[in-house]
C-alpha positions as CSV (number, residue, x, y, z in Angstrom):
1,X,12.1,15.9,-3.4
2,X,8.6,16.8,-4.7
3,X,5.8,15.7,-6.4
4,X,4.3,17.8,-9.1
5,X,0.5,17.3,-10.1
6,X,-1.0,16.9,-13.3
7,X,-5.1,16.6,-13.8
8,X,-5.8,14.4,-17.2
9,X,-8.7,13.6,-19.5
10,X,-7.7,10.4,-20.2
11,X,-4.7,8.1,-19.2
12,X,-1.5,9.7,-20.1
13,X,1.5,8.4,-21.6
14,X,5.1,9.6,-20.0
15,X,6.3,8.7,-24.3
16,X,4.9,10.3,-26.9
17,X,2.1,13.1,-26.3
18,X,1.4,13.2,-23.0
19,X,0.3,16.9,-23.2
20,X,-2.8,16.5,-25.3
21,X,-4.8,15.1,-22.6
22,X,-3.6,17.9,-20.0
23,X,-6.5,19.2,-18.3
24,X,-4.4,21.2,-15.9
25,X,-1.6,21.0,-13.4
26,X,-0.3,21.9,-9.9
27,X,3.4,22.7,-9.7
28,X,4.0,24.8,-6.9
29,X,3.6,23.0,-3.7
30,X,5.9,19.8,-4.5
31,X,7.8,19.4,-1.8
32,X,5.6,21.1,0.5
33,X,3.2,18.5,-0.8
34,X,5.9,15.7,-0.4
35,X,6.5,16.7,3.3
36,X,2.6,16.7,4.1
37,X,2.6,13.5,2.8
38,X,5.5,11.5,4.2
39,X,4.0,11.3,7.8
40,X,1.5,8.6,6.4
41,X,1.8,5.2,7.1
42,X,2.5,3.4,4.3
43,X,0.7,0.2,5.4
44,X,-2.6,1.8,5.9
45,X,-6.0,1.7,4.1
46,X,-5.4,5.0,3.0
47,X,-5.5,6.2,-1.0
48,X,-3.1,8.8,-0.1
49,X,-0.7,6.4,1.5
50,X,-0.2,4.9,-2.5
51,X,1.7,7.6,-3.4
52,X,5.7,7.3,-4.4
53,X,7.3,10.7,-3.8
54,X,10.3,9.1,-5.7
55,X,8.2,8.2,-8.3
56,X,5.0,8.3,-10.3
57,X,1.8,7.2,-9.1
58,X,-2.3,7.7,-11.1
59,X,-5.2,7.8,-9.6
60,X,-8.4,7.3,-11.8
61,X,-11.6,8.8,-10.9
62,X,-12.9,6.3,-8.5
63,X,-9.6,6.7,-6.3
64,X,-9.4,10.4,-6.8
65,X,-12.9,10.2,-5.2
66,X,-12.2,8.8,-2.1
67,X,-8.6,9.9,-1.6
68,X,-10.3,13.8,-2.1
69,X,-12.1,13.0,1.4
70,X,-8.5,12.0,2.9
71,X,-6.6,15.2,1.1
72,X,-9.5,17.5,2.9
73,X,-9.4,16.0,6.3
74,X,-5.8,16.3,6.3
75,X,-5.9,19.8,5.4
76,X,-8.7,20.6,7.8
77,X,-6.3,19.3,10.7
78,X,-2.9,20.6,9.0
79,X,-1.3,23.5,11.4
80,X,1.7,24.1,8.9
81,X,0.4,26.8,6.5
82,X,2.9,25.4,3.6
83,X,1.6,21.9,3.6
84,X,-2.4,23.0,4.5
85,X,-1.9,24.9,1.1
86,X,-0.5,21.9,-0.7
87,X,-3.0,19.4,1.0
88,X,-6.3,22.1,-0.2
89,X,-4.5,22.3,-3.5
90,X,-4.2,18.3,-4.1
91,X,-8.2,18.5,-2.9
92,X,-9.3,20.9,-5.3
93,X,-7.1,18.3,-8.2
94,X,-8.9,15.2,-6.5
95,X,-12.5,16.7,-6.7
96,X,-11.8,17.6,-10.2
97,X,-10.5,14.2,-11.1
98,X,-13.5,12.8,-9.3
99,X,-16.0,14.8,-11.5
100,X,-14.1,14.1,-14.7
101,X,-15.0,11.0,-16.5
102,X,-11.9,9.2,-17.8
103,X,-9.7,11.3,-16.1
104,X,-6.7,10.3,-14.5
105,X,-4.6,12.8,-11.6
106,X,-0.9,11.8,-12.5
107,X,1.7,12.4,-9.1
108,X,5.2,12.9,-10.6
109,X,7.6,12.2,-8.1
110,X,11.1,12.9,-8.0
């Protein structure tokens, strides 16, 4: 299990040419990512707690936004070096979304 990140321009498309909005992507802390993850309650308020680590899940710019502030506090309280680098990594991919107009940050879960 994992969960790959992908930083868009605009909405993507999993049919057809999903590339050509592609901004940039995150594919080396997916399970890591997926383990820092699954400890949130699913229930909450949270933006983070939307995620499916089974399957996909976009966040546009306004979501991005405020789950950026989550991704960060998590990381700042994160003792597992694996999952801090995964939690700073989905930060830096939020704040980028955030400042993007039209963007979209696509979680591909599997």
């Amino acid at each position: 299990m994992g969960i790959e990140l992908e930083l868009h321009s605009g909405r993507p498309v999993r049919k057809g040419s999903y590339r050509a909005t592609l901004l940039r992507g995150s594919y080396h802390h997916g399970e890591a990512l997926a383990r820092a993850l699954s400890g949130l309650d699913r229930h909450g308020s949270g933006k983070l707690a939307w995620i499916d680590p089974y399957g996909d899940t976009l966040f546009n710019v306004q979501e991005a936004q405020v789950a950026g502030e989550e991704a960060a506090a998590l990381a700042k309280g994160c003792e597992d070096e694996q999952h801090r680098a995964a939690l700073l990594d989905l930060a830096e991919l939020l704040e980028a979304c955030a400042a993007t107009p039209g963007s979209y940050l696509w979680f591909m879960g599997d």
